[in-house]
C-alpha positions as a printed NumPy array, in Angstrom:
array([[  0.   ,   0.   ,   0.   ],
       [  2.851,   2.144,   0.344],
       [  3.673,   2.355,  -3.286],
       [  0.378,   3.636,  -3.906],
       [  0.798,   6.872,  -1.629],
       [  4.181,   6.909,  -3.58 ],
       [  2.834,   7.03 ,  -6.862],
       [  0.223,   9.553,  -5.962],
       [  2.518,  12.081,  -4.366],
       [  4.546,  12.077,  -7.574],
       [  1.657,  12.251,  -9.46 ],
       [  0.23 ,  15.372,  -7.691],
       [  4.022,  16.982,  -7.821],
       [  4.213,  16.208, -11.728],
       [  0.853,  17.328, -11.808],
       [  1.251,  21.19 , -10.304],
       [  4.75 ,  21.4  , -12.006],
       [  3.384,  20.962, -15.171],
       [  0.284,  23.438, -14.069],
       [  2.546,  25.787, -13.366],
       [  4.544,  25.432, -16.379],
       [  2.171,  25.83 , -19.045],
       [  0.28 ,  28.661, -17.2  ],
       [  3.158,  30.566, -17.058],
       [  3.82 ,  29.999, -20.578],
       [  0.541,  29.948, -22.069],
       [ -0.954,  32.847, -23.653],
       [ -4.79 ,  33.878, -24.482],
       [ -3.885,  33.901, -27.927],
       [ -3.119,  30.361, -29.444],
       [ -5.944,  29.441, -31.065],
       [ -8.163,  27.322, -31.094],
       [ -7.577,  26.06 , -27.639],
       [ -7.832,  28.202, -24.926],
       [ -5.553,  28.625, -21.758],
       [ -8.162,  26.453, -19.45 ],
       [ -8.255,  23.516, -21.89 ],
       [ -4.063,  23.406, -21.788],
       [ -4.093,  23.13 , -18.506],
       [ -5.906,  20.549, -18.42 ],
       [ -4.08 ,  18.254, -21.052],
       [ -1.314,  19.471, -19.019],
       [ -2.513,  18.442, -15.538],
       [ -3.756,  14.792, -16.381],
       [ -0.916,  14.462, -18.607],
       [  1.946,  15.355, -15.563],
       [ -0.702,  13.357, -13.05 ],
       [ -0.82 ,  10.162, -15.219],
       [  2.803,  10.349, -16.142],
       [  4.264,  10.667, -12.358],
       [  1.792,   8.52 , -10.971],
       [  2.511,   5.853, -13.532],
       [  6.434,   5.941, -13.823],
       [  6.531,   5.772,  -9.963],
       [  4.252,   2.614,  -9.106],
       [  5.549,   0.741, -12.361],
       [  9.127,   1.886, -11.986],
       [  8.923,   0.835,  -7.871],
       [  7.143,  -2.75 ,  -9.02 ],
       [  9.668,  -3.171, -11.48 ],
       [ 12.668,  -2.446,  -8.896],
       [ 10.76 ,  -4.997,  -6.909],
       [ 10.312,  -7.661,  -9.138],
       [ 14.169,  -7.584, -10.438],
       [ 14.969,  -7.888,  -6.869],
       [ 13.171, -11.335,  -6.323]])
C-alpha cells in the first residue's frame, strides 16, 4: 500500500509542475484552444505520467529484486 501513496505524491508533484509550467507559458492567444483547456491536457498528462512511472518503476525495482 505504500507504493500507492508513492505514486500519488509524484503524481500530484508532476501534476502542479506541469500546471505551473504551461500557465506561465501559455498565452490567451493560441488558437483554437484556450488557456483552461491546456491546462488541463497538461494536468492529467503530468498526473498520469508521475503517478505511472513511480508505481511501475517501484514494481519493477521490486520484481528484479526477487
Amino acid at each position: 500500500m505504500q507504493t500507492h501513496g508513492k505514486a500519488l505524491g509524484n503524481g500530484a508533484l508532476s501534476f502542479a509542475i506541469s500546471l505551473t509550467v504551461v500557465l506561465t507559458v501559455a498565452d490567451e492567444s493560441d488558437e483554437p484552444w484556450d488557456r483552461g483547456d491546456v491546462a488541463v491536457a497538461a494536468g492529467v498528462s503530468g498526473f498520469l505520467s508521475g503517478a505511472c512511472t513511480s508505481y511501475f518503476g517501484d514494481n519493477w525495482d521490486r520484481a528484479r529484486r526477487n
